[in-house]
Backbone as numpy.savetxt, mean C-alpha at the origin, in Angstrom:
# Nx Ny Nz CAx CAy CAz Cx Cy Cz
-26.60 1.88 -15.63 -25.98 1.13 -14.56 -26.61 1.59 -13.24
-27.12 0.66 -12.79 -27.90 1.22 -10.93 -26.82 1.41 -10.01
-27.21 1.70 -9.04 -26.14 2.23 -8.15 -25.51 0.88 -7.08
-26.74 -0.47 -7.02 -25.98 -1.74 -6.67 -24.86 -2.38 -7.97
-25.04 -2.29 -9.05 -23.94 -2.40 -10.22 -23.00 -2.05 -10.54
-22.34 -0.45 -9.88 -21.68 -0.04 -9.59 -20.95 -0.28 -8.29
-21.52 -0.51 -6.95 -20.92 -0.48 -6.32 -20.44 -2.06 -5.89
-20.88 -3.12 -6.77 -20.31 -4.68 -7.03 -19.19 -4.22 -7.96
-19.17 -3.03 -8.96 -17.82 -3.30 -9.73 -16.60 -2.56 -9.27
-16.96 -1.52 -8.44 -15.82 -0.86 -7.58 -15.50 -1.69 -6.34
-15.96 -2.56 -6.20 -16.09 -3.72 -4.77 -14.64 -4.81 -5.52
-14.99 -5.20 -6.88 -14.09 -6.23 -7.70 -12.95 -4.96 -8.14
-13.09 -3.94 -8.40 -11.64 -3.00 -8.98 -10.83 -2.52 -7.97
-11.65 -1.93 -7.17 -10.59 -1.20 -6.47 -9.61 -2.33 -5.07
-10.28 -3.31 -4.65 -9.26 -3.99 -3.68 -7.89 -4.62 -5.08
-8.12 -4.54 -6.24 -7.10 -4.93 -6.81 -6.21 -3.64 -6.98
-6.73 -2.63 -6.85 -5.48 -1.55 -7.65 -5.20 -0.62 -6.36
-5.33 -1.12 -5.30 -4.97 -0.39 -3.77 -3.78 -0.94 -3.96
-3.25 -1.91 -3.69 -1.37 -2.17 -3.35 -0.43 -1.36 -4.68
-1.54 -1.59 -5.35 -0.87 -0.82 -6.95 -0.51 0.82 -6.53
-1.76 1.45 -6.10 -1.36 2.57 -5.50 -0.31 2.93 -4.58
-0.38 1.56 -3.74 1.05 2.12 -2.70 2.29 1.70 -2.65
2.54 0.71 -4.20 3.48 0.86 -5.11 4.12 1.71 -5.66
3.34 2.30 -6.23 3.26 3.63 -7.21 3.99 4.85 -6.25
3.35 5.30 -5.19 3.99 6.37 -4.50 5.12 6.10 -4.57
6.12 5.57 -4.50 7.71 6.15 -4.15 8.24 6.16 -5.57
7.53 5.89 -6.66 8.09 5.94 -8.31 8.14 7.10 -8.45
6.56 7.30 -7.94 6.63 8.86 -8.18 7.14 10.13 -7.60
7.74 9.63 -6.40 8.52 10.34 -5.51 6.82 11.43 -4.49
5.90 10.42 -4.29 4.72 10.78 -3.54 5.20 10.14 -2.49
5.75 10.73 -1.33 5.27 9.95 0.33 6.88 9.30 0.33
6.91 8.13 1.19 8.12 7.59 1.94 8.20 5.96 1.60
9.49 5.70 1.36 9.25 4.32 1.31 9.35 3.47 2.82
9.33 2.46 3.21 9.30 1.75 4.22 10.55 1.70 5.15
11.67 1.87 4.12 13.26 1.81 4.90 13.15 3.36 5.24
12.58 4.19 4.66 12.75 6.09 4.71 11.82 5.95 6.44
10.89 5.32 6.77 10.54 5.81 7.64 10.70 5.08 8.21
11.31 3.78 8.56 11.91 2.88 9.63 12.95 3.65 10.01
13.98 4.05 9.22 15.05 5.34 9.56 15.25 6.19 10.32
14.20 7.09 10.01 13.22 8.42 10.61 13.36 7.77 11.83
12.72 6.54 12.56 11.62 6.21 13.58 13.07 5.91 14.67
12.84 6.61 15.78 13.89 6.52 17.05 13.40 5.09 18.03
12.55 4.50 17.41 11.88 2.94 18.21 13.20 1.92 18.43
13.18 1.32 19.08 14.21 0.40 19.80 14.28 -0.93 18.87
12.61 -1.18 18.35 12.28 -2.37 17.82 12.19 -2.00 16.27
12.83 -2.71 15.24 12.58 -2.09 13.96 12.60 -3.71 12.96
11.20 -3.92 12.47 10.68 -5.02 11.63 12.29 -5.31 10.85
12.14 -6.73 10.41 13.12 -6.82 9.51 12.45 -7.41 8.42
13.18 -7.11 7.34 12.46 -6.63 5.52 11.26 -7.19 5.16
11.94 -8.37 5.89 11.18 -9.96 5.12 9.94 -10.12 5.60
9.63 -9.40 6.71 8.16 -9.49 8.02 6.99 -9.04 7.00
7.35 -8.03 6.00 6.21 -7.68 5.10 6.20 -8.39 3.98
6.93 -9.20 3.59 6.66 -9.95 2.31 5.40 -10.44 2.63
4.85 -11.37 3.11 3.15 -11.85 3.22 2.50 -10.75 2.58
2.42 -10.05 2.56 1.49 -9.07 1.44 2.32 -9.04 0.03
3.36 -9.99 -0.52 3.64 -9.79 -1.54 3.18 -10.38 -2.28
C-alpha cells in the first residue's frame, strides 16, 4: 500500500468514526457531556438542546 493509498483510505474512515468518538466519551465516562458543561458555564446565554441537532 503507498503512502497516497493510505492516506485516500484514512481520508474515507476516519471523518466517519469522529462523531462516533465523541459519542463514545460519556459511555465511557471519558470527558463531559454537553448539559455537564453548559451547567459548569456562568454565561448569561446558554444554547437550547435542539440548536445541535443539525449534526445529528
Amino acid at each position: 500500500m503507498t503512502r497516497d493509498d493510505t492516506r485516500t483510505l484514512l481520508n474515507l474512515v476516519l471523518p466517519i468514526l469522529q462523531p462516533l468518538a465523541g459519542a463514545m466519551a460519556p459511555v465511557f465516562g471519558i470527558g463531559h457531556t454537553m448539559a455537564e458543561m453548559s451547567a459548569r458555564s456562568q454565561t448569561p446565554v446558554v444554547p437550547a438542546g435542539y440548536a445541535f441537532s443539525i449534526w445529528g
